[in-house]
Backbone bond lengths (Angstrom), bond angles and torsions (degrees), N, CA, C in turn:
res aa  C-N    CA-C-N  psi(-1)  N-CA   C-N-CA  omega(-1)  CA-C   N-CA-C  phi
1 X - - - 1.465 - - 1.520 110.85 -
2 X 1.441 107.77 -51.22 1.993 99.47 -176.03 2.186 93.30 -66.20
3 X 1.313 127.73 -36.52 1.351 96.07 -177.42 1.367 109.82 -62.41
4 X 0.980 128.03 -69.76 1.783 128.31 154.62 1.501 109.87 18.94
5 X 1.171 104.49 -73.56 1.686 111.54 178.95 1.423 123.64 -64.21
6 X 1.403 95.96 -41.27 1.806 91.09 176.50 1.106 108.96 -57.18
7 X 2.071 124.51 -35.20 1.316 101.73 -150.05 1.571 105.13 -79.38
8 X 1.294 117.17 -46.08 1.366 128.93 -165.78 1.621 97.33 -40.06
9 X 0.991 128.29 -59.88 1.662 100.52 -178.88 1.308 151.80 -67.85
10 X 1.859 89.01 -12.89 1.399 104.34 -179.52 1.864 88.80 -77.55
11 X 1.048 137.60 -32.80 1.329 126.55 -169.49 1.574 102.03 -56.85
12 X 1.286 107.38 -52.01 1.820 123.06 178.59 1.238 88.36 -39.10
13 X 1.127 113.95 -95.31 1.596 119.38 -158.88 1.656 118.38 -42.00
14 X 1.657 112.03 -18.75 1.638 107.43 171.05 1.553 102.14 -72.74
15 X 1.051 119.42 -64.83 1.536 130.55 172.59 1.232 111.83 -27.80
16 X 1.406 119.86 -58.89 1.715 99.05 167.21 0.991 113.47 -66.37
17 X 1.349 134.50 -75.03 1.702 111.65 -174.77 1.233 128.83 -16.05
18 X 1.391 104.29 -71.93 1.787 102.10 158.44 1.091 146.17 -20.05
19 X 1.619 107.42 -28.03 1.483 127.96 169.00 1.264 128.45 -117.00
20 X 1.525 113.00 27.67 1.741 119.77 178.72 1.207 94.67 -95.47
21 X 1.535 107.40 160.03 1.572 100.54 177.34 2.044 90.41 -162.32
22 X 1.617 82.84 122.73 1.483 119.70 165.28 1.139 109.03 -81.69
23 X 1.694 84.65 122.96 1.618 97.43 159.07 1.806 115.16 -88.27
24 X 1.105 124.65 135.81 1.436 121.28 -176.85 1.429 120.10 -121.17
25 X 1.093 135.85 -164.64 1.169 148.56 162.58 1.886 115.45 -70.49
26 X 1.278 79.58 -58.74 1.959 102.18 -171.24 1.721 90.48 -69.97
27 X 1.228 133.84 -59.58 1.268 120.18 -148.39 1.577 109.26 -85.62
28 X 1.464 114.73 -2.09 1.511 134.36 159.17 1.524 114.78 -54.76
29 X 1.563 90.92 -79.50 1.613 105.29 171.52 1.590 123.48 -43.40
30 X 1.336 118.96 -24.49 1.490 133.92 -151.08 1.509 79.63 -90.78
31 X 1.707 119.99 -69.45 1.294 144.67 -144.62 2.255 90.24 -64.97
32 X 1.079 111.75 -42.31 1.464 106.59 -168.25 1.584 127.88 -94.26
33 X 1.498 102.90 -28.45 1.209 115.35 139.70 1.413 131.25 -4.36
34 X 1.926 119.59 106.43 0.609 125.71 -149.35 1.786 148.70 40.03
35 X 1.337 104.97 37.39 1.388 123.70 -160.04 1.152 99.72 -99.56
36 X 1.421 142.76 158.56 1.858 149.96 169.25 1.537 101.98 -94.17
37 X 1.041 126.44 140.50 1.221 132.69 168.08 1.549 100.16 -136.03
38 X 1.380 99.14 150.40 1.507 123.40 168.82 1.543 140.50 -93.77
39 X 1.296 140.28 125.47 1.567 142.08 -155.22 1.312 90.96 -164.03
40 X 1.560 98.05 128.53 1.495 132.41 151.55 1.515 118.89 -69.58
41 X 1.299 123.20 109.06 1.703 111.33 172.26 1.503 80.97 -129.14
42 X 1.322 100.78 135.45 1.524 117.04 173.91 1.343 108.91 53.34
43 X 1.182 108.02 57.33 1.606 87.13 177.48 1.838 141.90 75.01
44 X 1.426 97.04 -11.89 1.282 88.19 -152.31 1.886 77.09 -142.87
45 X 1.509 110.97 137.62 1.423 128.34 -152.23 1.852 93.60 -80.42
46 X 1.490 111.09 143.91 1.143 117.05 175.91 1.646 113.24 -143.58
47 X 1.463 112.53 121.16 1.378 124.48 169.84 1.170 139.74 -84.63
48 X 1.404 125.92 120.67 1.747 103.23 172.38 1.592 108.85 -144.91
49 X 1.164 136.29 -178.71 1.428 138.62 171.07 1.306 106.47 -108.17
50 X 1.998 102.97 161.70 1.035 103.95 -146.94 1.428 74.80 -116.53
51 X 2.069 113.82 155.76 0.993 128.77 171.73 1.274 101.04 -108.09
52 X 1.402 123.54 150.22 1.584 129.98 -176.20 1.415 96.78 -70.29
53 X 1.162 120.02 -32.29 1.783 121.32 -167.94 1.275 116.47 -93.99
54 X 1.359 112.55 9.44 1.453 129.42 167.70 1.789 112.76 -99.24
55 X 0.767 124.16 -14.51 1.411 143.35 -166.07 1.612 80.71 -63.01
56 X 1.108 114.48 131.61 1.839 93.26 160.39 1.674 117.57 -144.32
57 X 1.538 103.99 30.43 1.158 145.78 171.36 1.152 137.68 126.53
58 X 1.593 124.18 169.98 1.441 110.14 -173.04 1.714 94.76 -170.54
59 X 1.291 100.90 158.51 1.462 135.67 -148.44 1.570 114.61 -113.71
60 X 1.381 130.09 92.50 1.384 118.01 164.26 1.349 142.70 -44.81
61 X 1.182 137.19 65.34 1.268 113.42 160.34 1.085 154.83 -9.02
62 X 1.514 117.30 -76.03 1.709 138.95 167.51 1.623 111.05 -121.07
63 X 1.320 111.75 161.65 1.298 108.96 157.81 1.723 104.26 -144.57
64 X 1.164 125.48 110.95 1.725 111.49 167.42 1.172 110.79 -138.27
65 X 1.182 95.04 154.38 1.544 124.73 164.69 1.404 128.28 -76.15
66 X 1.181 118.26 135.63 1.364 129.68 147.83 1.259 121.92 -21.46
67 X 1.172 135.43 166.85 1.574 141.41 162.36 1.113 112.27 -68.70
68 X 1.549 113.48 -38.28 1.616 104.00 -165.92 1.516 91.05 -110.47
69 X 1.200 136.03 7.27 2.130 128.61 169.19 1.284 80.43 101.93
70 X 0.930 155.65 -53.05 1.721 142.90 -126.80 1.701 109.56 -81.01
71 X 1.452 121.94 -32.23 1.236 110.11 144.43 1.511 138.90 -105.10
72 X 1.279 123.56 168.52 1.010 121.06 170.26 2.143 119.60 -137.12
73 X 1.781 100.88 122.00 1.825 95.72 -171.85 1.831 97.36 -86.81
74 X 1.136 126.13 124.89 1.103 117.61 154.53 1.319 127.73 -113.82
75 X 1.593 115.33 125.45 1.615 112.86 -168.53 1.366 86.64 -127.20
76 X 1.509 78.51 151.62 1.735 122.45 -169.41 1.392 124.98 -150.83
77 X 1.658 106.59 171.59 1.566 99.40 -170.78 1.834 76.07 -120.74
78 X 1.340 114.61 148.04 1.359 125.23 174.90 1.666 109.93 -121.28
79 X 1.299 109.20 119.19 1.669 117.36 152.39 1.205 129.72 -74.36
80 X 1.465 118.44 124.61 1.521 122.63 -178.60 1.514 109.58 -126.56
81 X 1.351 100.56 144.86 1.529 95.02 -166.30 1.362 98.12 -130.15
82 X 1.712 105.93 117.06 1.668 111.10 -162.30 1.458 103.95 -110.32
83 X 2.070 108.82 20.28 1.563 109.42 -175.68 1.417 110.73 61.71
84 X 1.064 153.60 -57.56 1.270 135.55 -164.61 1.762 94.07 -107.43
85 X 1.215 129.08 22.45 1.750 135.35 175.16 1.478 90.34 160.57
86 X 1.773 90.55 156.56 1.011 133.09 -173.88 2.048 98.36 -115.22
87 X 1.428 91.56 114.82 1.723 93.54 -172.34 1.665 102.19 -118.67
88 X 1.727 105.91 128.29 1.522 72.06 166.29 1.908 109.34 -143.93
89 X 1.360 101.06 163.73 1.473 108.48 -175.27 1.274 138.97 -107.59
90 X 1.004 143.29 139.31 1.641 138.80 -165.35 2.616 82.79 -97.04
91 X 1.770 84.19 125.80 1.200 109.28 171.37 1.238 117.98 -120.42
92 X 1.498 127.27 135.09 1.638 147.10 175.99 1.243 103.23 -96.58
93 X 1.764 143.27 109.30 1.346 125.46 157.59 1.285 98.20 -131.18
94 X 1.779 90.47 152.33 1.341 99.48 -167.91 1.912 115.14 -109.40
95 X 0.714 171.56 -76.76 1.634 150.61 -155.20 1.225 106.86 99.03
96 X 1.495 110.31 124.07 1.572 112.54 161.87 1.947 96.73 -136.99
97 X 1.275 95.85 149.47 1.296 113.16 -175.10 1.448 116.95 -98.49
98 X 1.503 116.54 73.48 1.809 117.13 172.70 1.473 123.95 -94.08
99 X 0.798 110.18 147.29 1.959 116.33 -167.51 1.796 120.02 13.84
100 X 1.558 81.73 59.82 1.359 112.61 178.55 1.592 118.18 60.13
101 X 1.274 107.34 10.17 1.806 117.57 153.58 1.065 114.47 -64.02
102 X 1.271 121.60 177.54 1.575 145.49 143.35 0.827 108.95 -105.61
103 X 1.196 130.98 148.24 1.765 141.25 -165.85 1.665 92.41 -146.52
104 X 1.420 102.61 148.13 1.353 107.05 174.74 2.041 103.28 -115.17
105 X 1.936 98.98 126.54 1.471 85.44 -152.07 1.397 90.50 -122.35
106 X 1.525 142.15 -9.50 1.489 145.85 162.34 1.732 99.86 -140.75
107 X 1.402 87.30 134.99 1.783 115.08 152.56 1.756 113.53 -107.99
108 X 0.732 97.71 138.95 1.873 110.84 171.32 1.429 112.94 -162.04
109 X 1.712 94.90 107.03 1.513 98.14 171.66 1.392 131.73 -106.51
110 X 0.902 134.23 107.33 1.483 147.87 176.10 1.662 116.20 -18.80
111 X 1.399 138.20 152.22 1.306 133.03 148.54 1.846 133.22 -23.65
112 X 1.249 112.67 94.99 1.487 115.37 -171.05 1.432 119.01 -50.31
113 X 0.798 145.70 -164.03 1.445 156.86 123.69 1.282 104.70 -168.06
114 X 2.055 103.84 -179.61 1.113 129.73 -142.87 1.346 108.92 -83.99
115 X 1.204 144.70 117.24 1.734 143.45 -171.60 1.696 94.90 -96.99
116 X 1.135 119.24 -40.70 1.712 115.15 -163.56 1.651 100.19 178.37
117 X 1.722 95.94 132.11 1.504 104.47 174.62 1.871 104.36 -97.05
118 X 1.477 101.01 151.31 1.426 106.37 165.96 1.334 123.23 -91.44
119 X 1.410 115.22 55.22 1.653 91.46 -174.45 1.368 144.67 -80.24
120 X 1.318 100.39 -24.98 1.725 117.64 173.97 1.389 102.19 -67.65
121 X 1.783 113.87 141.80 1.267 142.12 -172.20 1.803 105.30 122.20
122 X 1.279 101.35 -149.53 1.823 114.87 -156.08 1.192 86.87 -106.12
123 X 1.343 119.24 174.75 1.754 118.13 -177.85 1.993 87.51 179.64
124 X 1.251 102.24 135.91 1.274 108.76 -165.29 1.398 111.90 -154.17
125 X 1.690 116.02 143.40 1.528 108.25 -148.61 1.936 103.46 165.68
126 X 0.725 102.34 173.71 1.789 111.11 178.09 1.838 112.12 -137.42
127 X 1.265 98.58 134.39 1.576 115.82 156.93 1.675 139.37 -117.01
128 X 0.484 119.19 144.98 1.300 124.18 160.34 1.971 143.25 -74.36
129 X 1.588 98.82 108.12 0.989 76.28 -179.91 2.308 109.40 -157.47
130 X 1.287 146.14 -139.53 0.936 107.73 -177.37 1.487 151.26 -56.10
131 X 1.769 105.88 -26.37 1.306 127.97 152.79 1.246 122.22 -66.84
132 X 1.632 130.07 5.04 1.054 127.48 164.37 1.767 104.68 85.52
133 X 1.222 97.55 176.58 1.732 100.06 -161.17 1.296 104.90 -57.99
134 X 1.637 106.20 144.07 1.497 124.27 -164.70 1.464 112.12 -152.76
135 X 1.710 111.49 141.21 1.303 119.82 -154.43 1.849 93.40 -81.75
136 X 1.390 115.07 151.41 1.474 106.74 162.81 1.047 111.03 -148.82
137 X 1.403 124.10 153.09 1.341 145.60 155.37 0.866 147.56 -120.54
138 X 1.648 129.33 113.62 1.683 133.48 -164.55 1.040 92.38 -88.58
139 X 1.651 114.79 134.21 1.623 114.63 131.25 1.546 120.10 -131.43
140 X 1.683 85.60 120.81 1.876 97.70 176.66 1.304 125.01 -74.66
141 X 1.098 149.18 110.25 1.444 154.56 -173.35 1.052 111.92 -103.83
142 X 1.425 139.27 -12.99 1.539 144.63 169.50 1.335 117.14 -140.11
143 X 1.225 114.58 145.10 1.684 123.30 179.52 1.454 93.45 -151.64
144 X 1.377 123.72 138.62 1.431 155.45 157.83 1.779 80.18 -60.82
145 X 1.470 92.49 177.13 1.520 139.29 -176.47 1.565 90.08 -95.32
146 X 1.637 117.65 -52.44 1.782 115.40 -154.29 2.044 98.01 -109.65
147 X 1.789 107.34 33.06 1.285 115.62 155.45 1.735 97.96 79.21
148 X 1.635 130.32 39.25 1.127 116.78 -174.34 1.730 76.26 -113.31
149 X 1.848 99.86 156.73 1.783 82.08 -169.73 1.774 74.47 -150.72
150 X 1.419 126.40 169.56 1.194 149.99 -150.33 1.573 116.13 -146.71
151 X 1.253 155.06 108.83 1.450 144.29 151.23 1.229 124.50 -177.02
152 X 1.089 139.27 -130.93 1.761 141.34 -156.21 1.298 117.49 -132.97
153 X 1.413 109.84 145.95 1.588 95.17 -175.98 1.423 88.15 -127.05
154 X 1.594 129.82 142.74 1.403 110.34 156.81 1.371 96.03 -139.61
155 X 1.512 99.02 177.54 1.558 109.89 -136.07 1.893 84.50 -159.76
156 X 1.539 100.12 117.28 1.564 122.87 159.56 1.631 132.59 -127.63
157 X 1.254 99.30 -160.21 1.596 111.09 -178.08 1.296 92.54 -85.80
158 X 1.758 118.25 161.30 1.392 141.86 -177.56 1.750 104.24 -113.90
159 X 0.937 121.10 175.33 1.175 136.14 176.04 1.700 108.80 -66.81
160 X 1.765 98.10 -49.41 1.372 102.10 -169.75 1.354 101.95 -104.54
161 X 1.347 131.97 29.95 1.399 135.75 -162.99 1.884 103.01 -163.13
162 X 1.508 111.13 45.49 1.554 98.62 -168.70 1.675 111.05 -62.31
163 X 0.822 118.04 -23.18 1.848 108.00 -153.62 1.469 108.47 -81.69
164 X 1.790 123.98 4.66 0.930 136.16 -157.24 1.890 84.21 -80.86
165 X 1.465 117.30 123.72 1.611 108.77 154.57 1.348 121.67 -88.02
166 X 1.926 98.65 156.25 1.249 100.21 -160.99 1.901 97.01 -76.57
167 X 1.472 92.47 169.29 2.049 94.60 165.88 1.407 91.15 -168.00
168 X 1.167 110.95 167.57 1.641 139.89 166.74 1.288 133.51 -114.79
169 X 1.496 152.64 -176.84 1.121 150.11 -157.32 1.337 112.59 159.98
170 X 1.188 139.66 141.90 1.446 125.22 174.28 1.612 104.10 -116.89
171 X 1.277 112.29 156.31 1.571 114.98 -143.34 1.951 95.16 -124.58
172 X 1.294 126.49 152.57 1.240 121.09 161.74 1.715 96.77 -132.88
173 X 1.246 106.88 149.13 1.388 127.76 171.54 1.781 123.49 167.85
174 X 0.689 127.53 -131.09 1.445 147.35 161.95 1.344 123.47 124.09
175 X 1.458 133.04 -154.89 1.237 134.86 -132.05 2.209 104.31 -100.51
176 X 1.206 99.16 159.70 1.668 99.05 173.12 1.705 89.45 -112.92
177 X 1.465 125.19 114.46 1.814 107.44 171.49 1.598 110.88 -78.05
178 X 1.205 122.67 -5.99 1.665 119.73 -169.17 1.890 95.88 -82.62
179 X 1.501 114.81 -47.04 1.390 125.90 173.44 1.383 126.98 -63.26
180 X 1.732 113.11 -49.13 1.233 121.85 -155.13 1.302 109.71 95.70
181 X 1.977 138.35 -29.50 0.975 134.98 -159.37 1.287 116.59 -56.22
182 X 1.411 131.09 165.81 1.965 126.50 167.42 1.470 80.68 -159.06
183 X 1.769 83.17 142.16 1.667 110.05 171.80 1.397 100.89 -134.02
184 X 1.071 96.19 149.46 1.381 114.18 169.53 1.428 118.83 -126.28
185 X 1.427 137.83 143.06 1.294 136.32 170.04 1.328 114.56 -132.29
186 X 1.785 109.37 135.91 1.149 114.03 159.95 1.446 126.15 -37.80
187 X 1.444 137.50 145.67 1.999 130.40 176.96 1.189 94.54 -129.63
188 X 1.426 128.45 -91.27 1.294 155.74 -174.39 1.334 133.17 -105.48
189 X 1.090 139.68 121.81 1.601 152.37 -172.62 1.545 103.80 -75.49
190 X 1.494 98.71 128.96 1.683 97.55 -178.44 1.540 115.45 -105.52
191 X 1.991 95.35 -33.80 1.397 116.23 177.05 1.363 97.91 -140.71
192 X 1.352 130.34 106.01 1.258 139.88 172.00 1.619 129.13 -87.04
193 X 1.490 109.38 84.40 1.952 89.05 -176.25 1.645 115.57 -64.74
194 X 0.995 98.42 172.24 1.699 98.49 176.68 1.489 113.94 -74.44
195 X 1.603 101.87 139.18 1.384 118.37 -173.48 1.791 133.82 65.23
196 X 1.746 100.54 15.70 1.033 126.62 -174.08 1.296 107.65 -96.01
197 X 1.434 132.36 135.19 1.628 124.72 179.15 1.397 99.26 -128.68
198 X 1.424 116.78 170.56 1.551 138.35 177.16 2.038 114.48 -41.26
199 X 0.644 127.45 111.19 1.811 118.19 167.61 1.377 97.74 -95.77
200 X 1.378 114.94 137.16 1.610 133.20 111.25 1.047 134.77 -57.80
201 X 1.930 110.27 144.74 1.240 107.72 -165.63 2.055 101.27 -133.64
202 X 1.406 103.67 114.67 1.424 79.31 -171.91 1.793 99.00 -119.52
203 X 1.858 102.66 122.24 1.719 100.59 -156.15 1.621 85.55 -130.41
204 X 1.207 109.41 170.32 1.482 166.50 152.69 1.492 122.51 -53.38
205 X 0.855 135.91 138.36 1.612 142.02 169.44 1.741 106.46 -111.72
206 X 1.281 95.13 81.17 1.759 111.80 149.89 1.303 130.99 -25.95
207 X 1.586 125.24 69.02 1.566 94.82 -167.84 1.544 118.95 -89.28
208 X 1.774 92.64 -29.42 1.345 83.72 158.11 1.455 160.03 -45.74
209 X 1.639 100.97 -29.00 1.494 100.21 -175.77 1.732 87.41 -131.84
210 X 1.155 122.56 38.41 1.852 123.69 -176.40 1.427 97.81 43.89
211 X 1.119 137.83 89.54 1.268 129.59 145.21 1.198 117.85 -157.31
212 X 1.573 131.83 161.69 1.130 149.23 145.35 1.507 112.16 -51.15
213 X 1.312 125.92 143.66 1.508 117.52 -169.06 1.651 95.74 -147.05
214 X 1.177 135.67 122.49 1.410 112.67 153.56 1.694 127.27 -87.93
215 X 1.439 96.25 171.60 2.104 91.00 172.43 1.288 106.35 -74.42
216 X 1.496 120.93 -34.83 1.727 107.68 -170.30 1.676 82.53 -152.66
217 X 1.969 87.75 164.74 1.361 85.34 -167.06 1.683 108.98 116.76
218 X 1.652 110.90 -59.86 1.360 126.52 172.61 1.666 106.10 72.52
219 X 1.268 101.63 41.93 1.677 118.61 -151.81 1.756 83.93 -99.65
220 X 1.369 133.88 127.72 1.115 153.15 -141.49 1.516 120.06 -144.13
221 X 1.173 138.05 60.52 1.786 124.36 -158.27 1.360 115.35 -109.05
222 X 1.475 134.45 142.18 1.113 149.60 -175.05 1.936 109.50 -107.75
223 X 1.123 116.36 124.47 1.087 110.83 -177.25 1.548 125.47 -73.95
224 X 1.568 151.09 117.77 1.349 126.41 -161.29 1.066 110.47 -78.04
């Protein structure tokens, strides 16, 4: 009878173990991996997949159990880092408990939005415009806290467009985070060719393919 007693609890106590379930780092990244998520910039719906090595943290919410242990819902807010913004998403995953695994058995991710834009650094790319296609280059050197940003735009010949001269200008604008929108405006001429005036640039946040995009213009930027 006293072995009797000892055993029955040590069985209890294997059985729970068996049925705790850590949330981790690795089994986050593992679990979301390659998934589509959804974001509004401007209005207008934008898709992309998720890389595990983009993840660049994330936040528990809840964790519960089932009645009987065998599942487990865990919701969360997920950080993704698409280099040119920081996006992040509220995630539902679900857990089932088979021969004393965890199995991951639903993902459902919620509507994304914008956590933080990257805009300061080099950004490089071509537009179009009366001289025909032309090489350009942003560089941001200042950004506000509330997305007001400061720097240079310059602007050359193309490969398939040589005779274009180079010039400069320094630009003020920056980002809307509720939209995704970025403007940029011509200020001051640094290198002026003749008969050349100031452009505006009013663009988009690309998350799909990392880029800056404008509506017209055909103004195109890659972040360095």
């Amino acid at each position: 009878m006293l072995t009797l007693g000892f055993v029955l609890p040590m069985m209890a106590l294997k059985v729970e173990a068996a049925t705790k379930f850590n949330v981790t780092n690795t089994n986050i990244k593992k679990a979301l991996n390659n998934y589509s998520i959804r974001i509004t910039i401007d209005q207008k719906e934008q898709r992309f997949v998720i890389r595990n090595k983009e993840i660049k943290k994330f936040s528990v919410n809840s964790k519960k159990y089932s009645n009987n242990r065998k599942q487990m819902t865990v919701k969360a807010t997920v950080y993704i880092d698409r280099k040119i913004a920081t996006v992040k998403s509220p995630v539902t995953m679900k857990y089932s408990l088979k021969r004393n695994k965890w199995k991951l058995s639903t993902v459902k991710f919620g509507r994304a939005s914008l956590s933080s834009v990257n805009l300061r650094g080099t950004w490089t790319g071509n537009y179009v415009a009366r001289q025909g296609e032309t090489r350009a280059r942003l560089a941001i050197n200042q950004v506000s806290k509330d997305g007001y940003a400061v720097g240079k735009f310059y602007f050359s010949a193309t490969p398939t467009n040589p005779k274009v001269p180079s010039g400069s200008y320094t630009i003020v604008g920056g980002y809307d985070k509720k939209t995704g929108k970025v403007t940029f405006a011509g200020d001051e001429w640094i290198t002026r060719p003749s008969g050349y005036d100031l452009l505006d640039f009013y663009c988009y946040l690309d998350l799909r393919n990392k880029k800056i995009k404008s509506y017209s213009n055909s103004l195109v930027l890659t972040k360095n």
